[in-house]
MIZA-564430 format. One record per residue: residue number from 1; x, y, z of N, C-alpha, C in turn. Coordinates in Angstrom, 2 decimals, padded with zeros to 5 digits, always signed. Layout:
N
{seq->NUM&nX->X&nY->Y&nZ->Z&caX->X&caY->Y&caZ->Z&cX->X&cY->Y&cZ->Z}
...
***
This chain:
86
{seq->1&nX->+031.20&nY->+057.80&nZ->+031.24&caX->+030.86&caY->+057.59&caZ->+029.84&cX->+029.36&cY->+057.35&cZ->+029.75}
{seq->2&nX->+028.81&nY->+058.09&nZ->+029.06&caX->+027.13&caY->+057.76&caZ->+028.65&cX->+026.93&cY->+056.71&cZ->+027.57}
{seq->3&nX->+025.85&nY->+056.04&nZ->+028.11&caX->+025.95&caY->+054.85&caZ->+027.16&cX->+024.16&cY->+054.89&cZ->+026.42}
{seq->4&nX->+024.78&nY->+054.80&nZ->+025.09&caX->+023.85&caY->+054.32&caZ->+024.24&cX->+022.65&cY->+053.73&cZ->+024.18}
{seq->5&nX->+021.51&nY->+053.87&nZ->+024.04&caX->+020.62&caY->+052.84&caZ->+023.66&cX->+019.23&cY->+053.09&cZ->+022.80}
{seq->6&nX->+018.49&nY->+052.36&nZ->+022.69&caX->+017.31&caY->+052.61&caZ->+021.45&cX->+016.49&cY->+051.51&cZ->+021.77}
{seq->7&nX->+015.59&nY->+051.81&nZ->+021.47&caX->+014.22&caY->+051.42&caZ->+021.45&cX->+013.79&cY->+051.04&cZ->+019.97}
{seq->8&nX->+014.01&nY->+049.87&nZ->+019.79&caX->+013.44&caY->+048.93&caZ->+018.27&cX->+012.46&cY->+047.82&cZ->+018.51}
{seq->9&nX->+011.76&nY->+047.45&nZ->+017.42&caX->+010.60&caY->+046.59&caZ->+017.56&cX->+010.08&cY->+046.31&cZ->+019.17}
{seq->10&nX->+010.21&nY->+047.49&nZ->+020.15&caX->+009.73&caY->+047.29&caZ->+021.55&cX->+010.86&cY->+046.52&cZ->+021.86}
{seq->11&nX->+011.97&nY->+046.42&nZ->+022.27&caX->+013.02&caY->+045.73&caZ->+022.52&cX->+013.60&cY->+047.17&cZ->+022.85}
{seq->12&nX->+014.68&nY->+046.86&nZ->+023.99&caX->+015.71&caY->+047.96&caZ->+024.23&cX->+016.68&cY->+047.42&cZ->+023.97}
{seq->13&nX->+017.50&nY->+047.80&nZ->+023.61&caX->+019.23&caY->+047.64&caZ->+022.80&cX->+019.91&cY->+048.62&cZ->+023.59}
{seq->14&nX->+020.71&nY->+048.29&nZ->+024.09&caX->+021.70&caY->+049.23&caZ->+025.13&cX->+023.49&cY->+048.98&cZ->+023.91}
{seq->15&nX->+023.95&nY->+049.69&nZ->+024.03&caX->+025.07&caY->+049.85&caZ->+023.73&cX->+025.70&cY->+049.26&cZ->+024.69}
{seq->16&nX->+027.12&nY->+047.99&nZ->+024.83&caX->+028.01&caY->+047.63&caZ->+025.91&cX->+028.97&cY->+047.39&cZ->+025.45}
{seq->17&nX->+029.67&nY->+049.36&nZ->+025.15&caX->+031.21&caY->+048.68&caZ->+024.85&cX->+032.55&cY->+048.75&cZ->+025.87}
{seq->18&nX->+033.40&nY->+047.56&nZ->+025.60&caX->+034.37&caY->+047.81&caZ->+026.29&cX->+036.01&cY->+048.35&cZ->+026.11}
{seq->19&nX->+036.62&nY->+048.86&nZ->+026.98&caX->+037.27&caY->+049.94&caZ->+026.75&cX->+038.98&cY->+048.86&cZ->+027.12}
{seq->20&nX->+040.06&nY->+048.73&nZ->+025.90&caX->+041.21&caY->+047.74&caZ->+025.89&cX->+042.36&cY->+048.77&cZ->+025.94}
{seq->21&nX->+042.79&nY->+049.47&nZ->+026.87&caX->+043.65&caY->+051.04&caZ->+026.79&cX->+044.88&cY->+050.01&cZ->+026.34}
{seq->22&nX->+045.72&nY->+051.30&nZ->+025.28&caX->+046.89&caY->+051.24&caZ->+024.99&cX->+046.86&cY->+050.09&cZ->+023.71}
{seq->23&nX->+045.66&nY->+049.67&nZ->+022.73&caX->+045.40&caY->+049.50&caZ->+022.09&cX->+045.38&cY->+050.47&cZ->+020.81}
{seq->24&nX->+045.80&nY->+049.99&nZ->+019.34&caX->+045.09&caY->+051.09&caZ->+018.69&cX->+043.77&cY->+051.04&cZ->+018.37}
{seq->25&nX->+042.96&nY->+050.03&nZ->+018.69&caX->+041.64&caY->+049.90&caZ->+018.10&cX->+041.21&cY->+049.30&cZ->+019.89}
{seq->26&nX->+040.72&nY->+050.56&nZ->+020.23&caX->+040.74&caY->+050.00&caZ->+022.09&cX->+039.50&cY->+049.79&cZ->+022.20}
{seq->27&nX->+038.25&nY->+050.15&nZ->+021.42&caX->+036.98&caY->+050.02&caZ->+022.18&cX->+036.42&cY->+048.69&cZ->+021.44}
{seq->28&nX->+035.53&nY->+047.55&nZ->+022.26&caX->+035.36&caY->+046.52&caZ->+021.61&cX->+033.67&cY->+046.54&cZ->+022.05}
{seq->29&nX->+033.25&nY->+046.32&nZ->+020.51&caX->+031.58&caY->+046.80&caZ->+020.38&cX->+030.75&cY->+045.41&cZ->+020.48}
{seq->30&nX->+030.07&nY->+045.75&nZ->+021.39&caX->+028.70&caY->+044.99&caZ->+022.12&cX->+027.43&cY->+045.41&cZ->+022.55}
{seq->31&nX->+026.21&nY->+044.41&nZ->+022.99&caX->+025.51&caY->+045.44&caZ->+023.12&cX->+024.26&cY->+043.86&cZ->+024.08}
{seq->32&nX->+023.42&nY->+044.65&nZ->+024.76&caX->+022.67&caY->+043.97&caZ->+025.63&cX->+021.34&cY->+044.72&cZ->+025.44}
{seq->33&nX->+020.39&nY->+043.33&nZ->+025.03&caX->+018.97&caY->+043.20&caZ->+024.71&cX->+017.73&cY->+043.18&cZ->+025.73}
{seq->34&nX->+016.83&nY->+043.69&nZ->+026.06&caX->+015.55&caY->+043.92&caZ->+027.00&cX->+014.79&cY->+043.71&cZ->+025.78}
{seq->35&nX->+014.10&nY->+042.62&nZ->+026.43&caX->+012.85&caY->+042.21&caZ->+026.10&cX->+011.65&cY->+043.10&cZ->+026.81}
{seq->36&nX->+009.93&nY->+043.25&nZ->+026.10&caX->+009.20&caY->+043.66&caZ->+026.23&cX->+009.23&cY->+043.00&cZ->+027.77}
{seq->37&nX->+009.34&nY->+042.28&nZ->+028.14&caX->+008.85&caY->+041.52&caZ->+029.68&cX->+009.63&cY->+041.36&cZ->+030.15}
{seq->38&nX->+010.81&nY->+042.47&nZ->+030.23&caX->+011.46&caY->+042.91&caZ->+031.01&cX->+013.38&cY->+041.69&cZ->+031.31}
{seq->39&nX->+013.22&nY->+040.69&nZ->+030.78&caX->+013.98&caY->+040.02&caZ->+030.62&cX->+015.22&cY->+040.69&cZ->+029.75}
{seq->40&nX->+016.81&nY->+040.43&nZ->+030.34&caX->+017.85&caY->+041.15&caZ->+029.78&cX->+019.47&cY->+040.17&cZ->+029.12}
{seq->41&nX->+019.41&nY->+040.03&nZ->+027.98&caX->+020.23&caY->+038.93&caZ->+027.48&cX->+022.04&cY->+039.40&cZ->+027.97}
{seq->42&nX->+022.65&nY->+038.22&nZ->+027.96&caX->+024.07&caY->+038.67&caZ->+027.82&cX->+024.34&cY->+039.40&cZ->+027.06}
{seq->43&nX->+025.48&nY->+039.85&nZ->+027.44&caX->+026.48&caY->+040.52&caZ->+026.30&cX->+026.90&cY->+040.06&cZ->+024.99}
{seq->44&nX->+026.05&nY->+040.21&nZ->+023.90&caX->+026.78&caY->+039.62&caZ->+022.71&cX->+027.59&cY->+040.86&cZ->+021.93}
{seq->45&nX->+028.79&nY->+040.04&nZ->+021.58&caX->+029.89&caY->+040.98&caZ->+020.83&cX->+029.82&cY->+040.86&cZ->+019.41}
{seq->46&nX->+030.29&nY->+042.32&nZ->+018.91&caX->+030.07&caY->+042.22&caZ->+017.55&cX->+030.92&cY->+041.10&cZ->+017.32}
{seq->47&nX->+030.37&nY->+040.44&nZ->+015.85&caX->+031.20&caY->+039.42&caZ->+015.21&cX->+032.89&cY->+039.76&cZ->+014.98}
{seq->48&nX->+033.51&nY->+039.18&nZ->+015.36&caX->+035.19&caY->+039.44&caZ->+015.19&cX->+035.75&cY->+039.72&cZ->+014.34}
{seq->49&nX->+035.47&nY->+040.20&nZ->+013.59&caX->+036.07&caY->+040.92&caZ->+011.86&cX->+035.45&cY->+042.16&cZ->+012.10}
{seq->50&nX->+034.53&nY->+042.60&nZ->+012.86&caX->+034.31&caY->+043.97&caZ->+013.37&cX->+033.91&cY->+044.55&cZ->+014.65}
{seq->51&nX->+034.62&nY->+043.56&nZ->+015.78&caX->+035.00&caY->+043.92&caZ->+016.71&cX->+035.30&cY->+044.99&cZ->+017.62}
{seq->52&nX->+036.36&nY->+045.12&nZ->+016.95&caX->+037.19&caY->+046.51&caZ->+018.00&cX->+037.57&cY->+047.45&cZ->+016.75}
{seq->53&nX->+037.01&nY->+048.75&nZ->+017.43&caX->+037.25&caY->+049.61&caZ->+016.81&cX->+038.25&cY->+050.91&cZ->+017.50}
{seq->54&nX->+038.68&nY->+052.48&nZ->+016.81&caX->+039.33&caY->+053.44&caZ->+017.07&cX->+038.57&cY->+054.24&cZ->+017.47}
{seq->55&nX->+037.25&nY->+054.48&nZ->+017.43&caX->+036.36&caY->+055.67&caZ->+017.68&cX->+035.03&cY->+054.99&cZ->+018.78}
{seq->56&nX->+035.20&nY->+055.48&nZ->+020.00&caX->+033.91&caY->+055.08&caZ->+020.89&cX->+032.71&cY->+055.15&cZ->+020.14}
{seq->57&nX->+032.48&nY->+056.47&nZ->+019.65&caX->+030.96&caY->+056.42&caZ->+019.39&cX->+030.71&cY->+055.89&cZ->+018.08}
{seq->58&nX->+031.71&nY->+055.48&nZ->+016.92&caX->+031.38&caY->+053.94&caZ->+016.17&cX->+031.28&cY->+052.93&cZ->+016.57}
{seq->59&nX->+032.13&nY->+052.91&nZ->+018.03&caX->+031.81&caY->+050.91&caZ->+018.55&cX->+030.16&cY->+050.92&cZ->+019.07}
{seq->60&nX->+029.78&nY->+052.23&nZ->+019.81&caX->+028.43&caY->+052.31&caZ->+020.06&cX->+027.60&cY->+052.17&cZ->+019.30}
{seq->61&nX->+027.87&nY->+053.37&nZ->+018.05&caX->+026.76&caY->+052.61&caZ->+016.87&cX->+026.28&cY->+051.14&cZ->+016.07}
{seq->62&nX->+027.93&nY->+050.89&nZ->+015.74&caX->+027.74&caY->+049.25&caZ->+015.53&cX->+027.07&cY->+048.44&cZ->+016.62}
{seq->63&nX->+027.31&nY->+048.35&nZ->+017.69&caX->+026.68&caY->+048.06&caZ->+018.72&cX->+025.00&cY->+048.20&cZ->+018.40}
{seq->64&nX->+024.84&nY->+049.16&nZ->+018.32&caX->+023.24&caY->+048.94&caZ->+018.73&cX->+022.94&cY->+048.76&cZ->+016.96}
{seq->65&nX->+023.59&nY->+048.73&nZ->+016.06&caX->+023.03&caY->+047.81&caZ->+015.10&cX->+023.10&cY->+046.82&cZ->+014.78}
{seq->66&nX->+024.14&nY->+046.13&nZ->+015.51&caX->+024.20&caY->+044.57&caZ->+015.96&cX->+022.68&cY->+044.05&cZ->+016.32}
{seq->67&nX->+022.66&nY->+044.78&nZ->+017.51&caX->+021.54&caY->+044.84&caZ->+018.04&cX->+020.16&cY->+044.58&cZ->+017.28}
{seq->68&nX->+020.26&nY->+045.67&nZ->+016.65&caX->+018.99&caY->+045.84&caZ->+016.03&cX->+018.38&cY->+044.55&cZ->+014.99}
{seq->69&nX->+019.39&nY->+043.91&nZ->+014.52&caX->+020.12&caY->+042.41&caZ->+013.41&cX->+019.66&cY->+041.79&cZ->+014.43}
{seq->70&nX->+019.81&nY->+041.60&nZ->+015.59&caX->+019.75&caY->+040.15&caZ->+016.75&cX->+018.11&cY->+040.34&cZ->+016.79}
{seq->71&nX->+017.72&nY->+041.62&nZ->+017.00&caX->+016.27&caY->+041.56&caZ->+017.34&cX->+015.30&cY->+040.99&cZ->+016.21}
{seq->72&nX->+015.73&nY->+041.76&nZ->+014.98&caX->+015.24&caY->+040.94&caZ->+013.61&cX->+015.44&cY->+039.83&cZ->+013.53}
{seq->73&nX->+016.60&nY->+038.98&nZ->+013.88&caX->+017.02&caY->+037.68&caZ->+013.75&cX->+015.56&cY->+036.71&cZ->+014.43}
{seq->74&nX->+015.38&nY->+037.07&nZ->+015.86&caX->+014.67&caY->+036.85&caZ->+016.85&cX->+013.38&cY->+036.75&cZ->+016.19}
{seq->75&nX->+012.72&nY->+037.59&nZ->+015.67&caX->+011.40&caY->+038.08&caZ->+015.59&cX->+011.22&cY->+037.65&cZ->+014.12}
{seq->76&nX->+012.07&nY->+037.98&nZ->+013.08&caX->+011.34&caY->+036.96&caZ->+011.65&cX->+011.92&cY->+035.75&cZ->+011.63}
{seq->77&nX->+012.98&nY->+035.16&nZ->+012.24&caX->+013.35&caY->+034.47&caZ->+011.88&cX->+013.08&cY->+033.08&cZ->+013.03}
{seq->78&nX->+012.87&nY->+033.41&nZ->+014.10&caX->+012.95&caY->+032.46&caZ->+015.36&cX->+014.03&cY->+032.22&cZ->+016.10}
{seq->79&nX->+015.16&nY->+032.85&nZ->+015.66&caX->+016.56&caY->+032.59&caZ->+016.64&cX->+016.19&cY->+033.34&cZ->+018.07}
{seq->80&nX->+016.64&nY->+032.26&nZ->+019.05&caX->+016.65&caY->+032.61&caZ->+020.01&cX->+017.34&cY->+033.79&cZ->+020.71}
{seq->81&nX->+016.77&nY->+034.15&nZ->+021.45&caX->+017.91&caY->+035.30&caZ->+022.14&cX->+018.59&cY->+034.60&cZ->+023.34}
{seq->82&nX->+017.40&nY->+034.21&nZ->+024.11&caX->+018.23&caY->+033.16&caZ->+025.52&cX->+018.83&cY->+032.14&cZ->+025.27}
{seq->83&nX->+019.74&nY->+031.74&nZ->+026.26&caX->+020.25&caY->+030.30&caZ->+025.86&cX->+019.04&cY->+029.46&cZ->+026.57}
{seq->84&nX->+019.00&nY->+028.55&nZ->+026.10&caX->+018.21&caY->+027.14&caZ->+026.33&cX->+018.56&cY->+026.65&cZ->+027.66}
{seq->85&nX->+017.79&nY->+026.39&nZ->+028.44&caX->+018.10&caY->+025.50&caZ->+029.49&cX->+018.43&cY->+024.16&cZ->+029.38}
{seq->86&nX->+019.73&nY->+023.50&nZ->+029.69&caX->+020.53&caY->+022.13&caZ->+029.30&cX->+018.82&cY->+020.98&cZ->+030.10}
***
């Protein structure tokens, strides 16, 4: 499977979806962030009301517009992408 990704505000957004066989809505849309300095965040999943979908290359798209929302989040707003060290 070829996987997705894009290049926004200098950030890479990879598409990471995963595949739930024998599901009707089997692919569950995610996606993993690169920072300019090379740093690479977990896996965050789309929010659960749009989750899992029937068509791969919609869970991919949502995916990297998740994405694209996390990076904006990040950059006007100050939400972190990493978790905090306890």
């Amino acid at each position: 499977m070829s996987t997705m990704h894009c290049t926004y505000r200098d950030y890479i957004i990879t598409a990471e979806v995963l595949q739930y066989a024998g599901s009707p809505t089997p692919w569950a849309g995610g996606c993993r962030i690169t920072d300019p300095e090379g740093r690479t965040t977990r896996r965050f999943p789309l929010p659960l009301d749009h989750a899992f979908l029937a068509d791969l290359e919609k869970a991919q798209h949502a995916s990297i517009a998740h994405g694209k929302w996390l990076v904006d989040q990040c950059l006007d707003h100050g939400r972190a992408l990493y978790a905090q060290a306890a």
